[in-house]
N, C-alpha and C positions, 0 to 999 in steps of 0.2 A: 532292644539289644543295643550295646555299646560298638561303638565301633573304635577301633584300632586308632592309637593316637600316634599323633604326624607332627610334633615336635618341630617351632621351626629353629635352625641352626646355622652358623656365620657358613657354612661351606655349601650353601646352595648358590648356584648361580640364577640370575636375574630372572631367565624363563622358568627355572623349578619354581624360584621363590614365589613368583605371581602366580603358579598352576597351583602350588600349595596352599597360598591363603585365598587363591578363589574357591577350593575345595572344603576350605574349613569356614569360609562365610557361606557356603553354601548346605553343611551339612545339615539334615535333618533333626538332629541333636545338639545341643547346646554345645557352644566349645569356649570357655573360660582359662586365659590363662593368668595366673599371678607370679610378681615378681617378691623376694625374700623380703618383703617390707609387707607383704600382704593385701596388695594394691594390685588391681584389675591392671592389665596390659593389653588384652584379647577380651572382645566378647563378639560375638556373633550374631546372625540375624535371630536366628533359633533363639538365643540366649534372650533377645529381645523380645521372640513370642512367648517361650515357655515363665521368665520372671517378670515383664511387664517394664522391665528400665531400659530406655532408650542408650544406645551407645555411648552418645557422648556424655550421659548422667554417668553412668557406669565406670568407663575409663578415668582410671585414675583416683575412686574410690575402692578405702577397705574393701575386699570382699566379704569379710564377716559382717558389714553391716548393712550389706546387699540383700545377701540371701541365705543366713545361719540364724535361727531361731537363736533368739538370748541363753537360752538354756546347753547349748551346744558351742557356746561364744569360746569359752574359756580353756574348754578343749582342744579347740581349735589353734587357738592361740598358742599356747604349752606345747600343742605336736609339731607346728611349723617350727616353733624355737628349738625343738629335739632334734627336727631332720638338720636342720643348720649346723646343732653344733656335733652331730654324732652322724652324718650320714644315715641315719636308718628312721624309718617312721612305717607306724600298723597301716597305716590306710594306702602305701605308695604299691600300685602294682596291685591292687586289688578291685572288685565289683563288690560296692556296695547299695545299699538301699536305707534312704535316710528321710527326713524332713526336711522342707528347704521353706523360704518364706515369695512371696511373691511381693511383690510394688506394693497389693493393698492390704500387707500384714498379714492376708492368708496362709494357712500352713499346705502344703501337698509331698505327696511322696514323691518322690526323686532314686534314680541308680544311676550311680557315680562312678567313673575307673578314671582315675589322677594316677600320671608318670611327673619324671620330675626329671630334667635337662641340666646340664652345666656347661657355661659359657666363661672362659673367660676370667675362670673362679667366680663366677655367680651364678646361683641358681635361679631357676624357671620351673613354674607347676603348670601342669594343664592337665584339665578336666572335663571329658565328653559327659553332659549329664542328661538324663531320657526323663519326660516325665511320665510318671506311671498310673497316674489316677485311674484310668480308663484300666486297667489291667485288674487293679487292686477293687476297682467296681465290679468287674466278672466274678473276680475271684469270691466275693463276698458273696454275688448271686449264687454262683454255684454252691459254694455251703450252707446256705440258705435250704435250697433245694434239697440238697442231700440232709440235709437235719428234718426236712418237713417228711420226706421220705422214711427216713430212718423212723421218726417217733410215729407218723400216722397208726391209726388201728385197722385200717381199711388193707384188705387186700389189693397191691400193683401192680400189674404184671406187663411187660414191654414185651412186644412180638417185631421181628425184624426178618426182613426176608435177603438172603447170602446165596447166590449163585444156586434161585430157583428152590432152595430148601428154606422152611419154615424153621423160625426159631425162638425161642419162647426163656425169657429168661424172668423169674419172680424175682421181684424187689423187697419186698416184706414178708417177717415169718406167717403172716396169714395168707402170704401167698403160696409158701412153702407148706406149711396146712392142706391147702389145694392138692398141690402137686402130690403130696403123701397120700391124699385121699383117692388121687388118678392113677395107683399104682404107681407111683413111685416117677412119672414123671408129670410135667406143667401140663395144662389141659391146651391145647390144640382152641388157639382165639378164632381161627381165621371157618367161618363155617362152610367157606365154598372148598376148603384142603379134602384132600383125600381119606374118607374115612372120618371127617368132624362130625357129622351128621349120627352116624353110627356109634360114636364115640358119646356123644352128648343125651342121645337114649339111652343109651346105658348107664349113663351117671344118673339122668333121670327116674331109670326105674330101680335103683339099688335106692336111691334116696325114697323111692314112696316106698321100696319093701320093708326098710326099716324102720316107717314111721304107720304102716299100714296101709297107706293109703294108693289108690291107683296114680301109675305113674304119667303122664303129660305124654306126647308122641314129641314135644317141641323140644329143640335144643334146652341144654341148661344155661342161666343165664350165664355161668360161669362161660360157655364156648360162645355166649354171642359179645362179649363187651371185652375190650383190656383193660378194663381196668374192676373188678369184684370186689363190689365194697359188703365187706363181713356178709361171703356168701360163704353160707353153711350148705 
């Protein structure tokens, strides 16, 4: 999450001004500011863990050639010259999510919200930016999982227990198969529930009536496991 950018400005007096930039050396997120030449003014400590460049490497160099992959150079360049001479620019006042490069040419993703200051008749950017790898690593497990889920053949079925009631939700059509086959709802995982026991003979002996055979007294494996891999 970004946080709210804190601009510093000539009309702070001495105790703001040192509460402010103790707040923005201090913040959790990177806080980068550049002046209209494109040149680092502000970096942070964060700015130093999240990109690897020590302060005083950093102050005072381009920031395009800090931390903008070459392919985004030129862009970069062309939008700072448009806010310049037209006051407006796509990225001022928004949350984005980009590529940034790190000290050792590494690429990672990055969410960026840049405001922009005027002093003076000169302008000032600043930039809170979060690194996201860790978020963007979830995000891929979870879809992961959800596609392994989706395409499996095997019947899922997740049981979860809500303020003392049982509740049984199929993940896969072959779970949904199941449940059609239970009249119409999931079969009951949990075998100590009320009525599993009795429920699970019954599925047992309509399965041996239709195949001839006599039926088991034992639960079906469907009510003893969550998870029914291609139970018929």
């Amino acid at each position: 999450m970004i946080g709210a950018q804190l601009p510093i400005t000539g009309e702070m007096d001495a105790e703001s001004l040192a509460l402010h930039q103790n707040v923005l050396e201090t913040a959790h997120n990177a806080y980068v500011a550049i002046g209209e030449l494109g040149t680092v003014r502000t970096w942070n400590s964060a700015a130093e863990r999240i990109f690897g460049w020590p302060k005083p490497t950093a102050v005072g160099q381009p920031l395009v050639s800090l931390i903008i992959p070459e392919r985004y150079r030129a862009a970069h360049t062309t939008g700072l010259a448009r806010y310049l001479q037209s006051g407006q620019g796509s990225v001022i006042g928004r949350r984005l999510e980009l590529a940034a490069l790190r000290a050792d040419g590494s690429e990672f993703p990055i969410e960026i919200s840049i405001s922009a200051t005027e002093e003076g008749g000169r302008f000032s950017f600043h930039a809170f930016i979060a690194d996201v790898t860790e978020r963007h690593a979830r995000e891929r497990e979870t879809h992961l999982l959800a596609t392994i889920v989706r395409e499996s053949a095997d019947a899922i079925i997740v049981k979860g227990r809500r303020r003392h009631h049982h509740r049984v939700e199929p993940w896969r059509r072959a779970a949904l198969r199941l449940q059609r086959r239970g009249g119409g709802r999931a079969p009951d995982l949990d075998p100590g529930a009320p009525g599993a026991q009795r429920r699970g003979d019954q599925a047992a002996e309509a399965r041996a009536g239709r195949s001839g055979h006599h039926a088991s007294s034992r639960p079906s494996a469907c009510a003893e496991t969550a998870i029914a891999s291609r139970c018929r």
